[in-house]
C-alpha positions as CSV (number, residue, x, y, z in Angstrom):
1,X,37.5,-39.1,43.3
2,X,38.3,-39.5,39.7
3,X,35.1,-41.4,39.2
4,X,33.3,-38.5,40.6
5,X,34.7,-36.3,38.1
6,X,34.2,-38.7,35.1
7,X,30.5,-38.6,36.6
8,X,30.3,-35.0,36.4
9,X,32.1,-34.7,33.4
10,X,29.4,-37.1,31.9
11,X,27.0,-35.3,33.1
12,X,28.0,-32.1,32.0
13,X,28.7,-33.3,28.5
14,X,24.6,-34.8,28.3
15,X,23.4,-31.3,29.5
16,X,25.3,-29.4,27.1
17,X,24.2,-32.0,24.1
18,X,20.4,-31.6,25.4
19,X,20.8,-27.3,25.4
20,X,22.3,-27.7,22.2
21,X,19.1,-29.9,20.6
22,X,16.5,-27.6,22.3
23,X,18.3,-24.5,21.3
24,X,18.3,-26.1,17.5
25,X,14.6,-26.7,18.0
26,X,13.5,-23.5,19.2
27,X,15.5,-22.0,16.4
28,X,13.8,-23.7,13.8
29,X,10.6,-23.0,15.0
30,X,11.1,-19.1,15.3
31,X,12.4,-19.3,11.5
32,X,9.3,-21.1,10.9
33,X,7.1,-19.1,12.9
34,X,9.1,-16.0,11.2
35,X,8.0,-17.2,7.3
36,X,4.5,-18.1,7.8
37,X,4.1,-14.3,9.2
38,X,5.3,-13.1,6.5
39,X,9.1,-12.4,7.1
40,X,10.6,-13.7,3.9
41,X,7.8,-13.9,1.7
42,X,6.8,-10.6,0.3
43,X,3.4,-11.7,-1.5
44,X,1.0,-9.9,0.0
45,X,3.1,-6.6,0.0
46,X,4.5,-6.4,-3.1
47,X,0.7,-7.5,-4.6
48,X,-1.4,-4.5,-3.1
49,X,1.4,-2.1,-4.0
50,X,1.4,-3.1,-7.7
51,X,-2.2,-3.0,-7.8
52,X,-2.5,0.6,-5.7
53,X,1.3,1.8,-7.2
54,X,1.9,0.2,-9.6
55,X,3.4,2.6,-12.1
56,X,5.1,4.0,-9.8
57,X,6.9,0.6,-9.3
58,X,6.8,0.9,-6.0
59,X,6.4,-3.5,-6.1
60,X,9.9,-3.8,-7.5
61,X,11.4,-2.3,-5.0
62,X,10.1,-3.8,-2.1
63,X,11.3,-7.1,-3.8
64,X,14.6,-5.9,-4.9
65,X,14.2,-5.1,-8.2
66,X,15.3,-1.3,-8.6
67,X,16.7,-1.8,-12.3
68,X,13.1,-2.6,-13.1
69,X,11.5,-0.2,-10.6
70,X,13.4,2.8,-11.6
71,X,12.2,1.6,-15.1
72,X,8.5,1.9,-14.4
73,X,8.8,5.0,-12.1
74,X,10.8,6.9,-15.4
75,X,8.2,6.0,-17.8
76,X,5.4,7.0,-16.0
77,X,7.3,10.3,-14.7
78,X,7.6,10.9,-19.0
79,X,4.5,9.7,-19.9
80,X,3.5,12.5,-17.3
81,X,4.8,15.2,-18.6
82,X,3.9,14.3,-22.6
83,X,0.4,14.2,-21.2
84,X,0.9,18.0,-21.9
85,X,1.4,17.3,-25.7
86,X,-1.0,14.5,-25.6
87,X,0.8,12.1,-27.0
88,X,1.3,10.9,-23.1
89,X,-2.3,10.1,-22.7
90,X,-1.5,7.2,-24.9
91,X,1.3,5.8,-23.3
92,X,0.0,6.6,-19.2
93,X,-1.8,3.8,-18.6
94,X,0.6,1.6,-19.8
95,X,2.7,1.3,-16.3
96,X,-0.4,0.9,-14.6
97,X,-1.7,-2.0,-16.5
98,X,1.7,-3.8,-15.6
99,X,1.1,-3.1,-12.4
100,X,-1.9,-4.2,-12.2
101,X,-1.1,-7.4,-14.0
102,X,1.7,-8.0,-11.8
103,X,-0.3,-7.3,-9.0
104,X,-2.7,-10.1,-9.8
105,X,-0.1,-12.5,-10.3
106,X,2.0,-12.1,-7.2
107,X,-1.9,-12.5,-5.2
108,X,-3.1,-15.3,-6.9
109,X,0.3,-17.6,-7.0
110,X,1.3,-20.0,-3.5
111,X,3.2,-18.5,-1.3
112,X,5.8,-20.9,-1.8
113,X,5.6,-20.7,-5.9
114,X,5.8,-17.0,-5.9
115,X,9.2,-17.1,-3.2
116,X,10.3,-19.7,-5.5
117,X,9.8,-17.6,-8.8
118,X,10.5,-13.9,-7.3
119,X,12.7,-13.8,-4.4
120,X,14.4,-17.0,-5.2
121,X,14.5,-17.1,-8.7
122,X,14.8,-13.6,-9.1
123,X,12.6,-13.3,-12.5
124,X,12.1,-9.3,-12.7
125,X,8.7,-8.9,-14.8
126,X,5.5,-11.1,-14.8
């Protein structure tokens, strides 16, 4: 009888190590799965929206950056309103250049490079 349960206990022990192993591989596989559509990585995203929004810096905060965001969205809102005295002509475009820029640079790096450099690395402008 206490063979039996040795047996069983044996058993028991295998089953719960083989669970264990598949439910580590199906794990890793959805986390893998999860990246490559574009759960972490932020490329594509941030990209169009500094090329489209740019000025706006609607790009920094989709990847975090709302020090820098808030910068580009006050300096455009400014450059706005001294469009009035034109002297805001001049500095308009500015913002939207960076954007653009940035735009540019986020599309045209790896995705791995640019998780690396922006959402790992955390560098905030070009």
């Amino acid at each position: 009888m206490s063979e039996e349960k040795k047996d069983l206990g044996d058993q028991a022990e295998e089953a719960a190590k083989d669970f264990k192993e598949e439910a580590k591989k199906t794990a890793d596989e959805f986390a893998e799965g999860l990246k490559s559509a574009g759960g972490d990585n932020k490329k594509i995203l941030a990209g169009i929206l500094a090329i489209l929004l740019g000025s706006l810096g609607v790009h920094k905060f989709i990847l975090g950056y709302n020090k820098e965001g808030f910068i580009l969205l006050g300096f455009s809102i400014v450059a706005y309103i001294l469009v009035c005295f034109v002297i805001g002509a001049f500095l308009a475009w500015i913002p939207g250049i960076i954007g653009l820029i940035e735009g540019i640079i986020y599309l045209t790096k790896s995705d791995e490079e640019f998780y690396n450099t922006y959402q790992v690395g955390k560098k905030p402008w070009f």
